[in-house]
C-alpha positions as CSV (number, residue, x, y, z in Angstrom):
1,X,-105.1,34.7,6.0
2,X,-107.0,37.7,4.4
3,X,-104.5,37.3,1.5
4,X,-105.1,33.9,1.0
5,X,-109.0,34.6,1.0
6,X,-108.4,37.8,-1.3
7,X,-106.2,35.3,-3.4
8,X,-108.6,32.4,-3.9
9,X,-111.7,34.9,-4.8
10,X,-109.7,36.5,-7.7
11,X,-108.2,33.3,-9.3
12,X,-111.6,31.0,-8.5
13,X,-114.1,33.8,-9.0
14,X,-115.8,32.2,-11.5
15,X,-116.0,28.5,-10.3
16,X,-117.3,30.4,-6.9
17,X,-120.2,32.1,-8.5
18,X,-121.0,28.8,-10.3
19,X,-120.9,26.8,-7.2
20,X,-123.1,29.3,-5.3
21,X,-125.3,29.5,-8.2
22,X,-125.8,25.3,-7.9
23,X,-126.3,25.7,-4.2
24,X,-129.2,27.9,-4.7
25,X,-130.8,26.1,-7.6
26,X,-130.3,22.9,-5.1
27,X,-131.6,24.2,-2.1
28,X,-134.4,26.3,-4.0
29,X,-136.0,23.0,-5.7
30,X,-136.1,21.4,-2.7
31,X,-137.7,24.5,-0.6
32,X,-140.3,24.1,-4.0
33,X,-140.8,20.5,-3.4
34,X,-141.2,20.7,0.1
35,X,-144.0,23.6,-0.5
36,X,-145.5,21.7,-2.9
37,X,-145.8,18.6,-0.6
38,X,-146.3,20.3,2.8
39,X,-148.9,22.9,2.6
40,X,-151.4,20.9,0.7
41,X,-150.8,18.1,3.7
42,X,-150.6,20.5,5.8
43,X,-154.2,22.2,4.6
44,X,-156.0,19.2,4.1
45,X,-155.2,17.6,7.6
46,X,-156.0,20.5,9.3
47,X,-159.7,19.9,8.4
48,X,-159.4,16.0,9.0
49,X,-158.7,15.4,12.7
50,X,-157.4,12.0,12.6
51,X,-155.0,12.6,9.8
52,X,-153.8,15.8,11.7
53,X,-153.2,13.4,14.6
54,X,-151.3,10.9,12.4
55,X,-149.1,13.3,11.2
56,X,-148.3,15.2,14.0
57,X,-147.1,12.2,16.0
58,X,-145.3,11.2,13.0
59,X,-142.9,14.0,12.5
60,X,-142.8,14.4,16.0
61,X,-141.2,11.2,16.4
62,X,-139.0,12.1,13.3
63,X,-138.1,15.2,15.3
64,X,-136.4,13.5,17.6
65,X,-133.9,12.2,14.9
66,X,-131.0,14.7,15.2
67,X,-130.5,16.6,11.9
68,X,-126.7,15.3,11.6
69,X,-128.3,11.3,11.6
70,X,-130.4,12.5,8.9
71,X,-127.8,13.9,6.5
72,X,-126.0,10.6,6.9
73,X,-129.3,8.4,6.3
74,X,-129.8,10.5,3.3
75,X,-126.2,11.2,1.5
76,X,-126.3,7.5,0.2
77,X,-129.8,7.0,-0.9
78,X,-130.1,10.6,-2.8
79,X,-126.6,11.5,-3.4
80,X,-124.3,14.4,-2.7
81,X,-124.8,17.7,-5.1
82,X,-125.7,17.9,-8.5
83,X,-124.2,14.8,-10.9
């Protein structure tokens, strides 16, 4: 098995380091946009008690979604990977 592995890295090397690369820009933008949405919110209700309240019972209720539901929600409406 440690050949196969061995194998695949030295003949996909390239197409590996390109895939990981796409992962990380993925994930990263998303981590940004998140940031970018989320702590402003996230500031801003915590000075304004009734929107603090809305909020946390809303992701509290969305927290009781398990994470696999979500992924399958999501994979149609925003696609899978970069096109």
């Amino acid at each position: 098995m440690y050949e196969a592995i061995l194998t695949y890295f030295r003949q996909d090397s390239r197409d590996y380091a390109m895939l990981v690369l796409q992962h990380l820009r993925v994930s990263g933008f998303s981590v940004l946009v998140a940031l970018a949405i989320g702590l402003p919110l996230g500031i801003y209700s915590s000075f304004h008690e009734k929107l603090y309240n809305f909020f946390s019972g809303f992701f509290g209720i969305l927290s009781v979604i398990p994470s696999l539901a979500v992924l399958f929600i999501c994979i149609p409406i925003f696609g899978v990977g970069v096109v």
